[in-house]
N, C-alpha and C positions, 0 to 999 in steps of 0.2 A: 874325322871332321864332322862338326855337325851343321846342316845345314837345316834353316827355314822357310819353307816355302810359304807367301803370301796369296791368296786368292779373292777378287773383289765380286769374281762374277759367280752370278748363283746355276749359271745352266749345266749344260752337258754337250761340249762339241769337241771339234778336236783343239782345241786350247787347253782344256781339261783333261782328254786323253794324254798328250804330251808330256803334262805336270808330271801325271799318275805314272805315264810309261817310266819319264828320265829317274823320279824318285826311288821305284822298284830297281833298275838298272843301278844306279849309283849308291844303293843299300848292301846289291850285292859286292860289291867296287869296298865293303867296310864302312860306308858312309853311315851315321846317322841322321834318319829324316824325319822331320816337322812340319804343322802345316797348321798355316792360321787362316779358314778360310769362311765367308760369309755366310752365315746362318742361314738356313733349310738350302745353303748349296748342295746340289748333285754330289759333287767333288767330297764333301764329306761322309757322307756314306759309303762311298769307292775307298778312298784313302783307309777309312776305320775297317771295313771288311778285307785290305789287305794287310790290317797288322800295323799301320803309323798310327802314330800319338797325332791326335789332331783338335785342335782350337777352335769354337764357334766364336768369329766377331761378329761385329758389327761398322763396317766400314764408311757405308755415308754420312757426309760431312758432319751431321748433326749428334753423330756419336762420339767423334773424334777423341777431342778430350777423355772419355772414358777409353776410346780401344787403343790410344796412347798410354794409356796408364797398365792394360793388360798384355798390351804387347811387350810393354818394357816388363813385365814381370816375368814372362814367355820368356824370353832373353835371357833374363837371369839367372834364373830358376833351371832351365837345361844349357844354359853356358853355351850359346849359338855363335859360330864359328862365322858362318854367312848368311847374310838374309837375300834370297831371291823372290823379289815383288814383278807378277805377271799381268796384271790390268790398272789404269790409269789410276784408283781410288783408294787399292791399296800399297802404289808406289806412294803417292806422295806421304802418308801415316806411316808405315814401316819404312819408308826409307828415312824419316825425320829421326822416329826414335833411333833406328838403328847410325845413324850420321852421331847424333849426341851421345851414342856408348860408342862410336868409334869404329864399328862392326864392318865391316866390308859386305857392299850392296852389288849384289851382278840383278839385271834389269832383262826380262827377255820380252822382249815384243813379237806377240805371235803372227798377228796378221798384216797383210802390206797395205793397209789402207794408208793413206798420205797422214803423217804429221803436223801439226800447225806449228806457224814458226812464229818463234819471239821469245821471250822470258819465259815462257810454260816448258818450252822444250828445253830450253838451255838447264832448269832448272832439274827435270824430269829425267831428263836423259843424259848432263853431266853432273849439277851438285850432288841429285841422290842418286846416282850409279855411278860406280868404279870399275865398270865394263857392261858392255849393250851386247845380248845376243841375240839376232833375228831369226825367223826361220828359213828365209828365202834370202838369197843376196841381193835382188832388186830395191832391197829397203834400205840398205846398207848407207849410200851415197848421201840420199836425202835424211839421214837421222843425221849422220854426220856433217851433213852443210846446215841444217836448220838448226841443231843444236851446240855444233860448234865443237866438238869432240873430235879427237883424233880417229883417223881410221886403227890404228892398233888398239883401241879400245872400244872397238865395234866389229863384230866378225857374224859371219854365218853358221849356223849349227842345225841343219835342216835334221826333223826329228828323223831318227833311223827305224829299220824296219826289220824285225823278227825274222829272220829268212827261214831260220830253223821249222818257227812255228808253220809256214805254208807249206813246207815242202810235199806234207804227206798229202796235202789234198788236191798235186797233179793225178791222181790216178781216178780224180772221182769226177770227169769231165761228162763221161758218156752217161753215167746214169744220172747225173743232174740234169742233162739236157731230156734225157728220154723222159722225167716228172714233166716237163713244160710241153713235150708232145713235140720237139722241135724234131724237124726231118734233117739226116745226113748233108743235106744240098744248103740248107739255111744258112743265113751269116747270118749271126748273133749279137746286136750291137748293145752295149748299155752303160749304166752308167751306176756309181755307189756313193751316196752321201746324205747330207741332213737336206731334205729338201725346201730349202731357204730361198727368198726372193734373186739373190745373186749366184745362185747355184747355175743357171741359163737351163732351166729344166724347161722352160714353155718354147727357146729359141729349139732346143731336142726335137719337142713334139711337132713344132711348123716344120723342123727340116723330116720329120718324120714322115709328114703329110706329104711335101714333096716326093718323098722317095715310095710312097705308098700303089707305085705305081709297078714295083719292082716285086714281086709275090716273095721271094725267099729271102727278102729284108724283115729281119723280125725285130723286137727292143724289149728288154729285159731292165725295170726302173727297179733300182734297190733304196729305200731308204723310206721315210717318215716323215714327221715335223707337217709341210703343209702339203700331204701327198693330196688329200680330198681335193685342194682345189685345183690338179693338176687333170687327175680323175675326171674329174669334168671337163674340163678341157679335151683331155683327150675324146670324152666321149662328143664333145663337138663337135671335133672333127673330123668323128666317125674311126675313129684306128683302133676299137676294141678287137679286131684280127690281130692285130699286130704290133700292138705297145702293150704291156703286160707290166704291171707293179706288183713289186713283193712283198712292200712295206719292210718294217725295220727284223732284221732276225741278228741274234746274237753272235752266229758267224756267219758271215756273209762270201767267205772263202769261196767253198764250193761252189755259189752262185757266178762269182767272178772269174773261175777258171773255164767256167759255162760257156763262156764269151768267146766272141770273135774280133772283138774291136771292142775299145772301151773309150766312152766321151765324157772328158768334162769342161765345158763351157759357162766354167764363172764370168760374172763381169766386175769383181772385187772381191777385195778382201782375203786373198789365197795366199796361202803360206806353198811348202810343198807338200801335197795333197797326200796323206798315208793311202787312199784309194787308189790312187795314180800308180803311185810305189807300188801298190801291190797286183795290179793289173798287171804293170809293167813285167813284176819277176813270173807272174804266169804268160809270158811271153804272148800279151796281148799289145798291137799295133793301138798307138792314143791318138785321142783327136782331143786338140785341149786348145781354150782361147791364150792370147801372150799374159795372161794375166800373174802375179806378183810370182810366184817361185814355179808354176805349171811348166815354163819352156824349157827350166834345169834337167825336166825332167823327160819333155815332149819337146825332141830339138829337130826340126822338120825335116822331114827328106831322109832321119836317120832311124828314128824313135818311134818316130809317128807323122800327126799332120797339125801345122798351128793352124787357124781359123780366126777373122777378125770377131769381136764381140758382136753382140748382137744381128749375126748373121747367118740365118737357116738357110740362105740359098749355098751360101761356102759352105755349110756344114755338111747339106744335102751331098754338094758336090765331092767332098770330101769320103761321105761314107761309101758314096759308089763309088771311087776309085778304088777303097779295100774293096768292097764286095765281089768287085771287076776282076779284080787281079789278088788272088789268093794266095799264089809265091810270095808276093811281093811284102802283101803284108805279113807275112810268116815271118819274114826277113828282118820286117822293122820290130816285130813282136821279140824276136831273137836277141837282136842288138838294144834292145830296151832291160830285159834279163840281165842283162852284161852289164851297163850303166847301173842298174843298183847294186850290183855282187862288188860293183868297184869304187862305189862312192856313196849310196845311201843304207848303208845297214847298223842294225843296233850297236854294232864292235865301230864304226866309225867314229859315231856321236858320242859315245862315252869316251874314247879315247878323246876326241877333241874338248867336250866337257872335263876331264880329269886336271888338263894341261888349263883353263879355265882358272878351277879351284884351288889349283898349286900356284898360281898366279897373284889369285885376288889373298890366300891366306895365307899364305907359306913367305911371300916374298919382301 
């Protein structure tokens, strides 16, 4: 089968991680993969250094016309079996040409932000798609009431997780902790992602400050994007003992096994979190807000602890209950392990994705 992948957005988050994973995964599956995606996008340069054929468009509206004429040439020319469109700019262009050759359109909406309802959606999410995949199920209900689509033609496909690839780096716990100087008695708390306005990184550092009262509470910040203005922040609030940012590193494995408890307090836009996921198989106890796909993964009382949005005092309270009771959360760290071995790993997603594409092409 060959399949086309459409991209409108030019960054690097996990939208584009996803693309890039499920493409690799279902190459190996015999598929062939394409990718038509917006010029000096990140995603292009990923895509071509793993070996796809890949497209520069041009997507905004004001090109249209033109990237309709090359998209349908795209089409032709490698005889595209399906076109998968992943952001609003480049469903409505590819999903137009690909509706007029006939082509069967599967539609994946990454993140749970709300939908708007009326003609946009109906069009977006039924005329040009012949299946909706979310990453979280929380989105599921609302695509399908706002756009008027069946639920069998809207399912969840939360992206899966390498189990393989982490395995070897439980052994590397004690000497990552001993680089950061942390002592045997420490609980380790942190957090891994792009550090974005909705990531709840500054609710982290107030519940931080609260618990700065507790000496062997330390925090371990991984990620980039707007670390400096956090930096400051923290240095505000005086916790340079005790909040430690690593900024972005290429694997950030090792750092996460480092951990004793892992937080992440979006207040939007969460699909389910591949940081979460991978916390989780290092059998670290989560503290995560109910936000779009998080609770699939952090189900309270079992996994971890939910925490309302923007609140540092539940979060505060939250991190001391693990710190408090170390069985306890070894417990929830355990039972979180077990929840991805049995429901989010790369062999699940691709088999649910297979049954997808036998669907949309085969049937």
């Amino acid at each position: 089968m060959k399949i086309l992948h459409t991209e409108a957005s030019s960054g690097w988050g996990g939208q584009e991680m996803r693309i890039l994973k499920e493409a690799i995964l279902m190459r190996e599956e015999g598929h062939e993969i394409y990718f038509a995606i917006e010029e000096k996008g990140t995603l292009i340069q990923k895509a071509e250094a793993e070996g796809f054929p890949v497209y520069s468009c041009r997507f905004q509206k004001r090109y249209w016309l033109k990237t309709a004429w090359h998209l349908s040439k795209i089409l032709k020319e490698n005889q595209i079996d399906l076109v998968n469109t992943h952001s609003s700019l480049d469903a409505w262009i590819a999903g137009i040409v690909a509706k007029y050759k006939n082509i069967p359109i599967l539609r994946t909406r990454h993140i749970s932000a709300p939908i708007r309802e009326g003609l946009n959606s109906r069009i977006l999410y039924g005329f040009l798609a012949d299946m909706v995949i979310t990453t979280c199920q929380k989105i599921v209900p609302e695509i399908v009431r706002k756009s008027r689509i069946s639920y069998k033609n809207c399912l969840s496909i939360p992206t899966g997780l390498a189990c393989r690839d982490l395995a070897p780096f439980f052994s590397s716990r004690d000497a990552e902790r001993k680089k950061w100087s942390f002592r045997p008695k420490d609980f380790v708390i942190g957090t891994a992602c792009f550090m974005r306005s909705w990531k709840g990184i500054e609710d982290l550092l107030h519940a931080a400050k609260l618990v700065s009262s507790v000496p062997h509470i330390q925090f371990l910040l991984i990620g980039k994007d707007e670390q400096n203005r956090y930096i400051r922040l923290r240095d505000a609030l005086g916790l340079q003992k005790t909040v430690h940012f690593v900024g972005h590193v290429d694997n950030p494995f090792p750092l996460i096994n480092a951990l004793d408890a892992f937080v992440l307090t979006s207040t939007k836009n969460e699909g389910v979190s591949q940081a979460t996921l991978q916390a989780a198989f290092f059998e670290k106890p989560l503290i995560t807000t109910p936000v779009g796909g998080l609770p699939e993964v952090c189900i309270d009382g079992k996994t971890g602890i939910q925490v309302p949005v923007g609140s540092p005092e539940k979060l505060a309270e939250a991190m001391q209950k693990l710190a408090n009771n170390t069985s306890w959360a070894e417990g929830l760290g355990k039972q979180a392990k077990s929840l991805v071995q049995d429901q989010f790993t790369d062999e699940k997603m691709v088999a649910k994705l297979k049954k997808v594409y036998a669907k949309l092409v085969l049937s």
